[in-house]
N, C-alpha and C positions, 0 to 999 in steps of 0.2 A: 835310198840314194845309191843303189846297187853296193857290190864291195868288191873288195879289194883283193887280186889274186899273189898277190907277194909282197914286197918294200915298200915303204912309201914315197920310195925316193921316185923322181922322174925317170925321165932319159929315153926315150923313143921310144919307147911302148905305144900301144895307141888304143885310146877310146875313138869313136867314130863320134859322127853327128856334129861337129863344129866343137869337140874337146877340146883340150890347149896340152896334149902329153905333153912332157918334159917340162912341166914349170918346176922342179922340185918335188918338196914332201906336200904328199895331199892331192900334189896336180893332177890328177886323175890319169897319169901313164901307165898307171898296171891295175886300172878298175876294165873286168871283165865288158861292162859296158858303161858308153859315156857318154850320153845325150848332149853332150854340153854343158855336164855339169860341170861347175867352177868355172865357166866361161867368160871373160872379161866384156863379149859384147852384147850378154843375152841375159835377159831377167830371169831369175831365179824359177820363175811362174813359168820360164819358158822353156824347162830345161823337160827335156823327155819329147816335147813337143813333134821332132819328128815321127815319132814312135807312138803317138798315140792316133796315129792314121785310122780308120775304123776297118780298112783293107789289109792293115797290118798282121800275118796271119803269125809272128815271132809270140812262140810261150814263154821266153824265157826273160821278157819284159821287168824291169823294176823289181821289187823286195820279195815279194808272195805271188808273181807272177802275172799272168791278170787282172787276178782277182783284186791287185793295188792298183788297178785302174778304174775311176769310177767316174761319173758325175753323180752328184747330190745336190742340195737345197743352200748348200753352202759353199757351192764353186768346185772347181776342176783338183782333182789330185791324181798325181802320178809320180811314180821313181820315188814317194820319200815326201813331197812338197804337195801341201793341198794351197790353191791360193781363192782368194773371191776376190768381188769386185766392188771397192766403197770410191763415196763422191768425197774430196778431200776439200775441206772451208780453204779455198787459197785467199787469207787477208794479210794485210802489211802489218806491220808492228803496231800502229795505230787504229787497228780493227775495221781500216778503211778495205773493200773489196781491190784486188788489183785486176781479177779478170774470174770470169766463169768458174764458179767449180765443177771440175772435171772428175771422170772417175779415173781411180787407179788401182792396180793389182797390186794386190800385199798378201803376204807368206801367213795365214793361221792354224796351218799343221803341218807337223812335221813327224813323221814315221820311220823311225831308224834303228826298230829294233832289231839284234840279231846283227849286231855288225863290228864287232869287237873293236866297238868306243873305247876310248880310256881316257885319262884326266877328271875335269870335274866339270858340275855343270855351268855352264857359262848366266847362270840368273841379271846378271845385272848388262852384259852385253845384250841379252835378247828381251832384256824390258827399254831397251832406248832401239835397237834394230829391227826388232817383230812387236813391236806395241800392242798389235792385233791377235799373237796367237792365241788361239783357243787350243789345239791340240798339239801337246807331248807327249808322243810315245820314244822312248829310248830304253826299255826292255831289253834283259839279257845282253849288258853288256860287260865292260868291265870298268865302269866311272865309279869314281873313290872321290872321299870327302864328304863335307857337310851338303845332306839333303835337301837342307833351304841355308837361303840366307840369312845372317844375323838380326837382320833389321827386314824381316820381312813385311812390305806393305804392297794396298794397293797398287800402287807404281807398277811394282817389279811384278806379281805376278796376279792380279787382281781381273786379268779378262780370262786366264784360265778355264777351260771347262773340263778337261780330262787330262789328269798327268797320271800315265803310268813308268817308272822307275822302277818296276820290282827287276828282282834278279841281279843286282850290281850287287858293288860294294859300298855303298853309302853310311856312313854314321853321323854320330852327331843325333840331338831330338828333335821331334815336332814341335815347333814350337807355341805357344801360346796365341798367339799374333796369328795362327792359320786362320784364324775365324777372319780376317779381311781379304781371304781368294772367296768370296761369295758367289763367283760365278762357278763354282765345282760342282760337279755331276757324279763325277769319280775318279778315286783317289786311290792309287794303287804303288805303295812302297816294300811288297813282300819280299823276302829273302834278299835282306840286307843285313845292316849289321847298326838300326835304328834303337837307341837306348834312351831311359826316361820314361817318362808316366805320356798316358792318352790324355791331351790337351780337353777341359771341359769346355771350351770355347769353339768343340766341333758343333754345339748347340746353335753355332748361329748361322751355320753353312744349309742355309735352309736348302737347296737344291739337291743337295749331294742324297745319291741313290746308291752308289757303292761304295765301300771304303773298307777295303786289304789290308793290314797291319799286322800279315803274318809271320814268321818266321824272323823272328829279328828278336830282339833282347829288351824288350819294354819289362817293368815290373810296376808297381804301387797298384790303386786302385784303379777300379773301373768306377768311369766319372756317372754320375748318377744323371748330369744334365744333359747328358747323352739319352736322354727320354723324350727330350725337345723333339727328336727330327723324327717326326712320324713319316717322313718321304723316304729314310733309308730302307732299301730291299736286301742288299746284301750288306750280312758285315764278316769280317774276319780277321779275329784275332788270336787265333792258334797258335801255339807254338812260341810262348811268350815264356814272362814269370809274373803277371800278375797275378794278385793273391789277393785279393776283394772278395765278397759276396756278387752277387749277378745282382745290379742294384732293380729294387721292386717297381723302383718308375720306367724300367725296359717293356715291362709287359705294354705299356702303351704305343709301341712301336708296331701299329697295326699291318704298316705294310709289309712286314718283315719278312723273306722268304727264303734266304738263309742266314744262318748264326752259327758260326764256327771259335767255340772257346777252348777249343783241346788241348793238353799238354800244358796246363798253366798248374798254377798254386790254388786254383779258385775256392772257396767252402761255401757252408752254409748250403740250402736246398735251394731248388730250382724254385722262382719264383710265380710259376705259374698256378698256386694255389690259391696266389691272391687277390685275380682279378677274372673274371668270367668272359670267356670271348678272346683273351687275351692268343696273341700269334695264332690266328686263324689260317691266316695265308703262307704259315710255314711251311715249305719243301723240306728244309734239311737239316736239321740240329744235330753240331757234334760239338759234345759236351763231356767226352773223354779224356779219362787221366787226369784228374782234378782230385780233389778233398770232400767232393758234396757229401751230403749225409742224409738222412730221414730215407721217406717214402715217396716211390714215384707218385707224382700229381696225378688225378685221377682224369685231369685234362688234358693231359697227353692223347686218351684213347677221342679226342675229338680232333686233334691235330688232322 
C-alpha cells in the first residue's frame, strides 16, 4: 500500500491519482505514492488502478515494485490489495430471491509487509470486513500483542490460507483452537516474541505445507501428533527452548524437505534409525546446539 514518507498527519502534501491528501492521520498526504488509496469514492480493488496501465513504463510502482503487480488464477493484485471476483446469494431475510446474483469484488489479500505497522492486529474487524481473505502478509513490522485471538474460530480466521507475521512483536500462544483455520497452507510467526508449547491440534491442518515457529520462546515438548501431516514440506523450529525427544512418529513425515530444530533443549538420538525410507526427500536438517547423544543413524548417508 506504498509508505509513508514522514507524519502521519495530513495537510497538503499530495498523493496523485484521485488521493484525498489532507484528511488527517493515515490520509495518505505524505505517502510517496497514492493511487487512491483510502479514497472515499473508489473501491479498495480499485486503488492502484491507474497505475497498472500495461504502458505504464513507472518502476517504482507499489511495495516490491513490479514484481507486486501480477495477474493470477485468483484475481488482480496491486499496491498491497489482491482482489477476485464472487457471485454474491442476494436473498431477503426470508430466503426469498430479491433479484439476480450478481458478481462482486472483495479484498483476499493483502501485502503490507515492510511498512512500519504498529498497533495490533485487527482479527475480529477483518473477519466481519474481509470475510474472504485468504492472504496476510504483514512481515517485518512493528505490531504488538496477542497473535490470535482468544476465542479463535472458524468465523474469524477460518478462510485463511497463508498468514505470514514473522518479524513483529507478537506475544501471547498458539493456541489450541489453531486446528479450526483448516484452510492453511502456511503459517509463518518467526521472530516474535510467541511463548507456550506447539499446539498438537496442528494435526488437523491437513493442508498446511509450511510452518515457521522460529525464533520466539516456545518450550515443553514436541507434539508427537505432529506426525499426522504428512503434506508438511517445511518446518521450523529453531531457536526455541523445547526440550522433548524429536518424537519417533516424525519419521513418517514423508514430504519433509526441511527441518530446522537448532538452538533448543532437545535430547535423545535422532530418530531416523527407526524407520527405513524415512525423510527421503530431505534437503536441509539443522539439528544443532541440542543435548542429542548416541550414534549418527546410518541413514543419514542415504539422505
Amino acid at each position: 500500500l506504498y509508505y509513508s514518507t514522514g507524519g502521519a498527519s495530513g495537510g497538503g502534501g499530495g498523493g496523485g491519482g484521485g488521493g484525498e491528501g489532507g484528511r488527517g492521520e493515515n490520509g495518505g498526504g505524505s505517502w510517496t505514492e497514492n493511487h487512491g488509496f483510502l479514497s472515499s469514492h473508489l473501491h479498495e480493488c480499485d486503488w492502484g488502478s491507474d497505475a497498472t496501465s500495461p504502458n505504464d513504463d513507472d518502476d517504482g510502482r507499489g511495495i516490491e515494485g513490479k514484481e507486486s503487480e501480477l495477474e493470477s488464477s485468483i484475481g488482480r493484485f496491486f499496491g498491497g490489495v489482491r482482489c477476485d471476483v464472487v457471485v454474491a446469494d442476494n436473498r431477503d431475510d426470508d430466503g426469498g430471491r430479491r433479484h439476480a446474483d450478481s458478481p462482486q469484488r472483495t479484498v483476499v489479500g493483502l501485502y503490507l509487509d515492510s511498512n512500519g505497522l504498529d498497533g495490533t492486529l485487527p482479527f475480529r474487524e477483518m473477519a466481519f470486513g474481509l470475510p474472504r481473505l485468504e492472504y496476510l502478509h504483514v512481515r517485518r513490522n512493528n505490531l504488538r500483542g496477542a497473535a490470535f485471538p482468544p476465542d479463535l474460530t472458524t468465523r474469524l480466521l477460518g478462510s485463511l490460507r497463508r498468514l505470514n507475521a514473522g518479524d513483529n512483536d507478537l506475544v501471547g500462544s498458539v493456541p489450541e483452537c489453531i486446528g479450526n483455520m483448516s484452510s492453511l497452507v502456511e503459517l509463518d510467526l518467526s521472530r516474535n516474541r510467541i511463548n507456550g508449547t506447539v499446539p498438537s491440534s496442528f494435526e488437523t491442518l491437513t493442508l498446511l505445507r509450511s510452518l515457521d515457529l522460529g525464533h520466539n520462546d516456545l518450550s515443553g515438548s514436541l507434539p508427537s501428533e505432529m506426525g499426522e501431516m504428512t503434506g508438511l514440506e517445511r518446518l521450523r523450529l529453531g531457536y526455541n527452548r523445547l526440550s522433548s525427544t524429536i518424537p519417533e512418529s516424525w519419521t513418517a513425515l514423508d514430504g519433509l524437505r526441511e527441518l530446522h530444530v537448532q538452538s533448543n533443549e532437545l535430547t535423545g538420538a535422532l530418530p531416523l534409525g527407526g524407520r527405513s525410507g524415512a525423510w527421503t526427500n530431505l534437503e536441509a536438517l539443522r539439528a544443532d546446539r541440542n543435548y542429542f547423544r548416541g550414534t549418527l543413524p546410518s541413514e543419514l548417508g542415504a539422505l
